[in-house]
VEXDREN-2710 file (C-alpha; in Angstrom, 1 decimal):
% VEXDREN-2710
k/r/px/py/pz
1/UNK/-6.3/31.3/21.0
2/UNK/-7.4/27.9/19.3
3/UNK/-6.6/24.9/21.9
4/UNK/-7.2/21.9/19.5
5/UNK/-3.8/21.2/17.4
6/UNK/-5.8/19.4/14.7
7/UNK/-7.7/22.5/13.8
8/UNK/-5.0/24.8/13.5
9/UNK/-3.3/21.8/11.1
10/UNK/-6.4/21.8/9.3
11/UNK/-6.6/25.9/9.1
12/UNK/-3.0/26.9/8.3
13/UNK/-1.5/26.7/4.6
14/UNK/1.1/23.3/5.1
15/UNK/4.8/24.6/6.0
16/UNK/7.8/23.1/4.8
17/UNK/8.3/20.8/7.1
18/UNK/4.6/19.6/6.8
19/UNK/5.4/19.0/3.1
20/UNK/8.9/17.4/4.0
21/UNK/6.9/14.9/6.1
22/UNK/4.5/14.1/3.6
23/UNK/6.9/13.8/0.6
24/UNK/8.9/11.3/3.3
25/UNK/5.4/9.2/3.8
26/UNK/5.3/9.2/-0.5
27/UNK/8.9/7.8/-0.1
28/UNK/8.1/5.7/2.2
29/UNK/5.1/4.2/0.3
30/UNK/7.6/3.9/-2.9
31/UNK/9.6/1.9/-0.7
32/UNK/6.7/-0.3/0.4
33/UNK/6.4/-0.3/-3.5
34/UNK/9.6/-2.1/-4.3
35/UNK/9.5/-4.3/-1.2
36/UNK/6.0/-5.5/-1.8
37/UNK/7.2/-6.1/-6.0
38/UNK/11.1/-7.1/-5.3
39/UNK/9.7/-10.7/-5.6
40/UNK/8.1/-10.6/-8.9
41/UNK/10.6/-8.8/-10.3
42/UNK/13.3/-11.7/-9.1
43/UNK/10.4/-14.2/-9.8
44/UNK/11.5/-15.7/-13.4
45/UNK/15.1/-16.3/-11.6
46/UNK/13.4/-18.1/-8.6
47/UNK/11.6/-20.3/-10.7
48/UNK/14.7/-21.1/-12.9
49/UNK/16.9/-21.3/-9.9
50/UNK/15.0/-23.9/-8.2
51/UNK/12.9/-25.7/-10.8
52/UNK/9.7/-24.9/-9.1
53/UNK/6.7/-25.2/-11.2
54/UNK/3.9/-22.1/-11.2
55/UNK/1.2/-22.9/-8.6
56/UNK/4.6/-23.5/-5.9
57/UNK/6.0/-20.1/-7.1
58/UNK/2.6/-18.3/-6.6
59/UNK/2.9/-19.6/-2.8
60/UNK/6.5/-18.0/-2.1
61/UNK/5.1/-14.5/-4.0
62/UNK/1.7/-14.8/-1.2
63/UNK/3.7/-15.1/1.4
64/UNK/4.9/-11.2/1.6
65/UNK/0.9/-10.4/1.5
66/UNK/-0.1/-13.0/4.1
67/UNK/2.5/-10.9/6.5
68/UNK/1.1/-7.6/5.3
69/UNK/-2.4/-8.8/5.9
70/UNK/-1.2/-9.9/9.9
71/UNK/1.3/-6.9/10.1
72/UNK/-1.9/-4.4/9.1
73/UNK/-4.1/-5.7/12.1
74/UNK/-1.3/-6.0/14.6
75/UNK/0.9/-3.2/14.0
76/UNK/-1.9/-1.3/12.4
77/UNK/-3.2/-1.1/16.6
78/UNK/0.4/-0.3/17.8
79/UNK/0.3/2.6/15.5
80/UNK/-2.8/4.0/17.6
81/UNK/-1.9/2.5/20.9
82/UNK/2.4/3.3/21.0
83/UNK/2.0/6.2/18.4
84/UNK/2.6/6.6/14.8
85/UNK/6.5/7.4/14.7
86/UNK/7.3/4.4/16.6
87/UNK/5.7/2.0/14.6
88/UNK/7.0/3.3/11.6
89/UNK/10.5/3.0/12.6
90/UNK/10.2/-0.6/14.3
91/UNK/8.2/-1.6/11.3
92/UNK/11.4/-0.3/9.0
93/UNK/14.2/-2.7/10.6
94/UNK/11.6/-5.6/10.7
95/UNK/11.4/-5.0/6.9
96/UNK/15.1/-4.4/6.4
97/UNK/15.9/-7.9/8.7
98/UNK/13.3/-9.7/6.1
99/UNK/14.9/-8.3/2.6
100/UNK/18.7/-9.2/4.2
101/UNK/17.7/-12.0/5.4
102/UNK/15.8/-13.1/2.1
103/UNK/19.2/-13.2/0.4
104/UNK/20.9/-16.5/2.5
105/UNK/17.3/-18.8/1.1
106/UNK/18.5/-21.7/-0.4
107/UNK/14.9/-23.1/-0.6
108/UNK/11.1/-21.6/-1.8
109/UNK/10.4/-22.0/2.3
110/UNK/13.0/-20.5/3.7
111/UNK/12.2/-17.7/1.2
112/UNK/8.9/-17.9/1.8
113/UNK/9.6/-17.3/5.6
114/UNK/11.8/-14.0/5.2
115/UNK/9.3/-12.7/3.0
116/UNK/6.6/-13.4/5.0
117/UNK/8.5/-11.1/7.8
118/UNK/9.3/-8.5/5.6
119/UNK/5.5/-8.4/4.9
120/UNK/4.5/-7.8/8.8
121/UNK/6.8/-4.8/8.0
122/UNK/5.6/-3.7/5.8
123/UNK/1.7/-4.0/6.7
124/UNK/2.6/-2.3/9.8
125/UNK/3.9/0.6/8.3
126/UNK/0.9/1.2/5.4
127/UNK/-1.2/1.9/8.5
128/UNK/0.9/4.3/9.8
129/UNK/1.9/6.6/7.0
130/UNK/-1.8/6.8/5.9
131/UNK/-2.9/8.4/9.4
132/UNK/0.1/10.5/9.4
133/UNK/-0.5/11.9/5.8
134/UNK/-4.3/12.6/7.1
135/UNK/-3.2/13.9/10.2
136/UNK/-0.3/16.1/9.2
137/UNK/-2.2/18.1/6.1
138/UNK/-4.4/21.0/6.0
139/UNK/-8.0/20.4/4.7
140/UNK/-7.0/22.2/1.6
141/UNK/-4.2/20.3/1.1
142/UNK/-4.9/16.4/2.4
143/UNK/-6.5/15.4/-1.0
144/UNK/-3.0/16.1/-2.9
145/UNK/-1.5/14.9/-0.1
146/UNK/-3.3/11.4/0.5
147/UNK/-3.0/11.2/-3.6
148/UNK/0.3/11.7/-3.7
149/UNK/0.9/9.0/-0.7
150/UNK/-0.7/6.8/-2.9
151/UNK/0.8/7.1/-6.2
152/UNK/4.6/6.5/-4.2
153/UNK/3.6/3.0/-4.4
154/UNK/3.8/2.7/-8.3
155/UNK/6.8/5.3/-8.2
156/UNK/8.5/3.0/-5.8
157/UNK/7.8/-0.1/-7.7
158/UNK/9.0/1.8/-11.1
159/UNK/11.8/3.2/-10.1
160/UNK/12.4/0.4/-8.1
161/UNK/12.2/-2.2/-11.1
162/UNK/13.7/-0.2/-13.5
163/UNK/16.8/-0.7/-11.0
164/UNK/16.4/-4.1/-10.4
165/UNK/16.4/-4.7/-14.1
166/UNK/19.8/-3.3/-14.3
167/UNK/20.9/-5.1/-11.9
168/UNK/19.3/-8.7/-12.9
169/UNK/21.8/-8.5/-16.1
170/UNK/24.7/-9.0/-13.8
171/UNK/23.5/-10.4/-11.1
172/UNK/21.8/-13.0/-10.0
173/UNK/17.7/-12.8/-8.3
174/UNK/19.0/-11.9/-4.5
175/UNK/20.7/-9.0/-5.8
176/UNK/17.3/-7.2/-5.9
177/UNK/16.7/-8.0/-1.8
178/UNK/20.0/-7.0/-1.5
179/UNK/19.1/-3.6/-2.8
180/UNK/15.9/-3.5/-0.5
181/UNK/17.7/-4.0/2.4
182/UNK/20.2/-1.3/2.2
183/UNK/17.2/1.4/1.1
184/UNK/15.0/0.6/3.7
185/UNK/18.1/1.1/6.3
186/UNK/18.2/4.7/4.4
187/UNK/15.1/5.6/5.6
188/UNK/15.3/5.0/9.3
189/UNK/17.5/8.2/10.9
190/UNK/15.3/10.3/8.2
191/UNK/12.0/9.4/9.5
192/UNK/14.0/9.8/13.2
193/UNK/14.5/13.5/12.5
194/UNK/12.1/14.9/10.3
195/UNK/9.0/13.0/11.1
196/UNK/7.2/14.0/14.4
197/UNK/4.5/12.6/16.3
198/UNK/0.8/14.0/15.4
199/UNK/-0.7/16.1/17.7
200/UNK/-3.7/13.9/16.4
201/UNK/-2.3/11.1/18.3
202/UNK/-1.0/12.9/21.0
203/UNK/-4.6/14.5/21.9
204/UNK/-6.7/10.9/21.5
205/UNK/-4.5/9.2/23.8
206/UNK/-3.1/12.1/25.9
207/UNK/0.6/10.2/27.3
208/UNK/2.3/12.3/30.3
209/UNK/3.1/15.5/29.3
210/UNK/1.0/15.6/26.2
211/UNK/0.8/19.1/26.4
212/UNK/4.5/19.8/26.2
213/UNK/5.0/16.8/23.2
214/UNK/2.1/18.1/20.8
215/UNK/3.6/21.5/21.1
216/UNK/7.3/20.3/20.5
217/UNK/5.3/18.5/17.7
218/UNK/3.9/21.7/16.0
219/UNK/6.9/23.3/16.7
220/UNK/8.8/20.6/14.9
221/UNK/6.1/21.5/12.1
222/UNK/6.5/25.6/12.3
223/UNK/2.9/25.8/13.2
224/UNK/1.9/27.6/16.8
225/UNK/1.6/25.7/20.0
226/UNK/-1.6/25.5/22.0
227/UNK/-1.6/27.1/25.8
228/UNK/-3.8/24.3/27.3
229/UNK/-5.3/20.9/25.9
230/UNK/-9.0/21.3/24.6
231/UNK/-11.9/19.5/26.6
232/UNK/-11.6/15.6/26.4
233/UNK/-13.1/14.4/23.0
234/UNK/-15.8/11.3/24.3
235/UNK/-14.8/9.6/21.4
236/UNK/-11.4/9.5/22.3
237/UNK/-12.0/8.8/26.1
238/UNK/-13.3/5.5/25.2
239/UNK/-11.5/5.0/22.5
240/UNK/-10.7/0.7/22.1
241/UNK/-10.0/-1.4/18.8
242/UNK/-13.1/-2.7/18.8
243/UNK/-14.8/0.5/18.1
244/UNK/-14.5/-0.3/14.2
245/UNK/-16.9/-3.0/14.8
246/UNK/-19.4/-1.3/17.0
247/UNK/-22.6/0.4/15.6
248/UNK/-21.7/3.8/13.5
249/UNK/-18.2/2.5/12.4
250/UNK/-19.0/-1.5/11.7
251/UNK/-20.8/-1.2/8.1
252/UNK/-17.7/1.4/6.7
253/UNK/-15.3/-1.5/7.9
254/UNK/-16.5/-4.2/6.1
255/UNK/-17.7/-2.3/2.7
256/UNK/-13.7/-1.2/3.2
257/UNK/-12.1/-4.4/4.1
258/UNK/-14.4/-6.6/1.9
259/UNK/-14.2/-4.5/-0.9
260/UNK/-10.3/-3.5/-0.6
261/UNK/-9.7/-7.3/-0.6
262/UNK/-11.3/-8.3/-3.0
263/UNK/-10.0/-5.6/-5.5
264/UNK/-6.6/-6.4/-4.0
265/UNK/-7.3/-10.1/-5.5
266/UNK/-7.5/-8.8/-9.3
267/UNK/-4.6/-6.1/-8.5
268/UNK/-2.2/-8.2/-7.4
269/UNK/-2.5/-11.0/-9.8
270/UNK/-1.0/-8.3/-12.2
271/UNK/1.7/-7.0/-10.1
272/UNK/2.6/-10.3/-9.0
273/UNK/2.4/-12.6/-12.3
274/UNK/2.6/-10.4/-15.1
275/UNK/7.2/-10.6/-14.9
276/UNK/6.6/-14.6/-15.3
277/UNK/3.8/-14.6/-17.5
278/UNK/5.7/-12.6/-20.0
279/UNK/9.0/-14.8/-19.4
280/UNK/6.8/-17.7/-20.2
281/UNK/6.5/-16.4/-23.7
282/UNK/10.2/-16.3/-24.4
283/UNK/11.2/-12.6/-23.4
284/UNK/14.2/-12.6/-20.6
285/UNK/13.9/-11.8/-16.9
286/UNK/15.2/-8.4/-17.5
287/UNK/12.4/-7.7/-20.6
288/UNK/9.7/-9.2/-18.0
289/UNK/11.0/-7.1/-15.1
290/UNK/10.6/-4.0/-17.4
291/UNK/7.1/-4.7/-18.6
292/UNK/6.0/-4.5/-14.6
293/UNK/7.8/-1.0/-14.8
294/UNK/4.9/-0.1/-17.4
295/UNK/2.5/-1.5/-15.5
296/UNK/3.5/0.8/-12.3
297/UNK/4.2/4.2/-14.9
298/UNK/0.2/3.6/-15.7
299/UNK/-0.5/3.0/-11.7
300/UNK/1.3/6.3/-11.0
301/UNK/-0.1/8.3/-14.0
302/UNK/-3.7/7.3/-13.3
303/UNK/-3.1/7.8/-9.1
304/UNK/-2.2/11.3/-9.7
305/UNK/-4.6/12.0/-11.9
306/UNK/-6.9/10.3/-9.9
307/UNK/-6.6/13.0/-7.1
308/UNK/-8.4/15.5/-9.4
309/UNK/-11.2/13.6/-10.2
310/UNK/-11.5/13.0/-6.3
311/UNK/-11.3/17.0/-5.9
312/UNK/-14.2/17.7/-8.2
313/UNK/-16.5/14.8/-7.9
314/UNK/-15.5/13.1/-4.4
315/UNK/-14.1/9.6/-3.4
316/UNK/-16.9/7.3/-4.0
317/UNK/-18.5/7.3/-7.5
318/UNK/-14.5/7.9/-9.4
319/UNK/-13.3/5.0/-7.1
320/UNK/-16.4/2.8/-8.6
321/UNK/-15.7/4.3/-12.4
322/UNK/-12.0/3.2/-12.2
323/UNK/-12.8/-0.7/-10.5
324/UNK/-15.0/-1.1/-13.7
325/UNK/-12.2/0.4/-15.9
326/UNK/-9.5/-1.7/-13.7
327/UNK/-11.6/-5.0/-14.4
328/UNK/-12.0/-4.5/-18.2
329/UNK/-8.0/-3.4/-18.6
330/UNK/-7.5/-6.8/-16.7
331/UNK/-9.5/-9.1/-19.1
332/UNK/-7.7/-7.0/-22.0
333/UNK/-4.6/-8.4/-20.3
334/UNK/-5.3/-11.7/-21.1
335/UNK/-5.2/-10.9/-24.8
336/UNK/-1.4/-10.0/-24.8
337/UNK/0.0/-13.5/-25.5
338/UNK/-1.2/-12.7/-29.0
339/UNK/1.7/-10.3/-29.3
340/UNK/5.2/-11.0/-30.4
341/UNK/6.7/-8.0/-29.1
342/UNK/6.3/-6.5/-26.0
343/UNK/4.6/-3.3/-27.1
344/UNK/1.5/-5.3/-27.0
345/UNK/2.4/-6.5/-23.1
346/UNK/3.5/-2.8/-22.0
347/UNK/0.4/-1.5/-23.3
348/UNK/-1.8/-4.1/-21.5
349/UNK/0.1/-3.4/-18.3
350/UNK/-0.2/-0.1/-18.2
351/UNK/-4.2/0.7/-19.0
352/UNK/-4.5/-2.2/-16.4
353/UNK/-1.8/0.1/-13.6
354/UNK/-3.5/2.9/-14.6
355/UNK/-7.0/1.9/-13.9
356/UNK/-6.5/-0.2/-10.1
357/UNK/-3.7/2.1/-8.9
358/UNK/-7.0/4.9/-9.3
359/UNK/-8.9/2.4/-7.5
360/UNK/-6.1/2.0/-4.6
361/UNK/-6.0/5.7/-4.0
362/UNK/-9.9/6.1/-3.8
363/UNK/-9.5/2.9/-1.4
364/UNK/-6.8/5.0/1.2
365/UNK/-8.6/8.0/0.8
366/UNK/-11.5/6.2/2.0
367/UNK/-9.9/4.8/4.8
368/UNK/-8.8/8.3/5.9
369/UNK/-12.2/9.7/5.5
370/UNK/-14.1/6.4/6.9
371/UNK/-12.0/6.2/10.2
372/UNK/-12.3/9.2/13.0
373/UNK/-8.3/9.9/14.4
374/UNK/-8.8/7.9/17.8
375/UNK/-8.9/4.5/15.2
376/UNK/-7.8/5.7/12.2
377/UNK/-4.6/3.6/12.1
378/UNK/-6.8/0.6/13.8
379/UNK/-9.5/0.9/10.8
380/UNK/-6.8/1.4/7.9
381/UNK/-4.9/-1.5/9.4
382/UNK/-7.4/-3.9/9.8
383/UNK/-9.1/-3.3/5.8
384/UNK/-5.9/-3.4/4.9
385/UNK/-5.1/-6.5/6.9
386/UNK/-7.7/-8.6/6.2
387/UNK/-8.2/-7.6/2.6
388/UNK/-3.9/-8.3/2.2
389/UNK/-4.6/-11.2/3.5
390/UNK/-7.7/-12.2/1.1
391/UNK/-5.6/-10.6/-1.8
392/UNK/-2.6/-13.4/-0.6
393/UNK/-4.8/-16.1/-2.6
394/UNK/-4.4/-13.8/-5.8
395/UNK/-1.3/-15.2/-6.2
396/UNK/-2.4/-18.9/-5.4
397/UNK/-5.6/-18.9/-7.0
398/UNK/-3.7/-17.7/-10.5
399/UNK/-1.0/-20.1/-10.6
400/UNK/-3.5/-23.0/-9.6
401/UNK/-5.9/-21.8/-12.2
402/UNK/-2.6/-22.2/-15.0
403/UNK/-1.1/-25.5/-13.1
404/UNK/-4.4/-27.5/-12.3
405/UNK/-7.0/-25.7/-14.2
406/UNK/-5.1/-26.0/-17.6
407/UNK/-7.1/-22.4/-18.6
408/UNK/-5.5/-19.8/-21.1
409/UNK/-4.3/-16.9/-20.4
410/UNK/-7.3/-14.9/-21.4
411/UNK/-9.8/-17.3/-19.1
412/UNK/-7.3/-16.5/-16.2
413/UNK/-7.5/-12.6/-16.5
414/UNK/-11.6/-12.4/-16.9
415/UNK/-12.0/-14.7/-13.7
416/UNK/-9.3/-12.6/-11.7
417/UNK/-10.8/-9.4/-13.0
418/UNK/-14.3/-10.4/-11.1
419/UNK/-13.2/-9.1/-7.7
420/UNK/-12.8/-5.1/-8.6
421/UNK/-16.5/-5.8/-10.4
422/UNK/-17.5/-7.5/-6.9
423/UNK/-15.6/-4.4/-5.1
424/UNK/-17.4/-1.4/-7.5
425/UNK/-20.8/-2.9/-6.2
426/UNK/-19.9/-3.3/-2.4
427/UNK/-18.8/0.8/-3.0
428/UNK/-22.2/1.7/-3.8
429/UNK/-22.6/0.7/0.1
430/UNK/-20.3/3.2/1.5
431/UNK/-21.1/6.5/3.5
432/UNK/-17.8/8.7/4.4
433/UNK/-17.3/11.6/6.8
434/UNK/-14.8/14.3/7.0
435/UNK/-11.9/13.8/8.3
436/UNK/-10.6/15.2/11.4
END
């Protein structure tokens, strides 16, 4: 009889209930998807609301990132240290406190504040759902799986905006944190029943009666239980945060963090500016708020298709491919002010989704494959930290570049694009293992 958990998961075609965990992780990464995007899609009321000019407005949309970036490295740990289940559900009601909460502002810092909480949520919770995708899918089936993860975020977001649009023509910008709130709330007693520990967990850091909770796990799973724990992995007997910065792990964290953030600076200046840049040509907050739907419809089409390039050719050399692609999609951005419609802005959007959301998904992947299980939440937390973190200037460093630079458009979106053509060539740098 096999004694390790994590090689009959990696054996066994994926049950149901495997699949039902998964699909809840892809939900809950569309979630993360709307929450991350609520306030550029309510950005063009902010600004009108409360007179604020663009470089003040790019502050209150960092301020989300800056708590993803501290919620990554902090919660990122709990995930490894308390388990992945219960940081997933703490992380959902400090993210449903933040969006509630983000509806009584009645200033940019107040706001700022709430969304800043909601981000430590949300960073928090990014970490865990990518080591439970990794850890609760079969070899055969983690790629679709840790693609799929992936591309909820653009679902979320389009889904999610295509809501919020509907509901910016009657109501004013808080009724799209209002809508946050009540779906994240949704998600807690589902993630409470149908989410179980991972036996990947359970083994590293082997709580009291480990033995009896990773088999209640696999049961929970409708995979077969283990008679006895396997030998005591050295790796795992050791195990500390700092292991991602010791020889053997310390040159994949910073190609990873490094290269994630800076990436994260180009992507973000889309998702985060592209609502007002498009109101700032005339179009209404609901016509902005739909051309950051486009922009997520190209994210999700070129994430799942991503996954198959991943299949046939690996994770590294597609992930450099699609930064190049990402960066060129960006600059082609900048040329959209051209246009008097919005056909011209949707298109621009979505090459420029289609392109970095690829990049995103070769990025998680990586950080599943980079990270063994005793630190994979640790790893994944702190490149997504810090690069979140980094990324929180995207916002800043765009609306400075319009407010005190004085630059066009165009000169904007080639300087922004430069981080995913920095990331491509820190990604020629990176070695990756399989996962366990």
């Amino acid at each position: 009889m096999n004694t390790d958990p994590r090689e009959i998961i990696r054996q066994t075609p994926m049950s149901a209930a495997q699949w039902i965990a998964v699909v809840l992780m892809i939900a809950l990464n569309a979630l993360d998807g709307f929450d991350v995007l609520s306030s550029a899609f309510a950005a063009p009321g902010i600004a009108k609301e409360w007179g604020i000019a663009r470089d003040a407005l790019g502050v209150v949309l960092a301020m989300e990132l800056v708590g993803m970036g501290v919620g990554s490295i902090l919660l990122g740990g709990a995930a490894d240290k308390l388990g992945r289940r219960p940081t997933m559900l703490g992380c959902l009601a400090v993210m449903a406190s933040g969006m509630a909460l983000a509806t009584t502002a009645q200033n940019p810092q107040i706001l700022g504040l709430w969304r800043f909480i909601t981000g430590l949520g949300i960073g928090g919770m990014l970490a865990a759902i990518n080591a439970v995708t990794a850890e609760l899918s079969s070899a055969k089936g983690r790629s679709l799986a840790m693609s799929l993860m992936v591309i909820g975020y653009p679902l979320g977001a389009t889904i999610g905006g295509t809501i919020a649009a509907m509901l910016l023509k009657s109501g004013d910008w808080r009724v799209v944190f209002e809508f946050g709130a009540i779906a994240t709330v949704v998600f807690i007693p589902l993630i409470w029943l149908f989410v179980p520990e991972t036996p990947a967990y359970l083994l590293a850091r082997r709580p009291a009666g480990a033995l009896e909770r990773i088999n209640a796990s696999m049961a929970k799973l409708r995979l077969p239980g283990i008679a006895a724990l396997p030998p005591v992995d050295a790796r795992d007997s050791k195990a500390s945060v700092l292991d991602i910065l010791k020889p053997g792990l310390i040159g994949t964290t910073l190609v990873l963090t490094v290269g994630y953030s800076l990436h994260a600076i180009t992507f973000y200046y889309i998702l985060k500016w592209s609502p007002k840049i498009v109101a700032d040509f005339g179009f209404a907050a609901p016509q902005a708020a739909s051309v950051l739907v486009w922009a997520n419809i190209g994210g999700a089409t070129g994430g799942g298709l991503f996954g198959f390039l991943m299949h046939r050719f690996g994770i590294k050399w597609p992930t450099i491919v699609m930064l190049l692609l990402g960066a060129a999609a960006v600059v082609v951005f900048g040329l959209g002010g051209s246009d008097t419609t919005l056909v011209g802005w949707r298109f621009a959007v979505f090459c420029t989704g289609f392109a970095t959301n690829a990049a995103i998904v070769g990025f998680y992947s990586a950080f599943a494959h980079g990270f063994p299980a005793h630190v994979r939440a640790t790893g994944t937390g702190f490149a997504i930290g810090a690069g979140r973190i980094g990324a929180a200037g995207s916002p800043i460093l765009a609306g400075t570049l319009f407010t005190a630079g004085g630059l066009s458009l165009f000169t904007v979106s080639a300087i922004m694009a430069c981080g995913s053509v920095m990331a491509a060539a820190l990604m020629l740098m990176l070695a990756l293992r399989e996962a366990d």
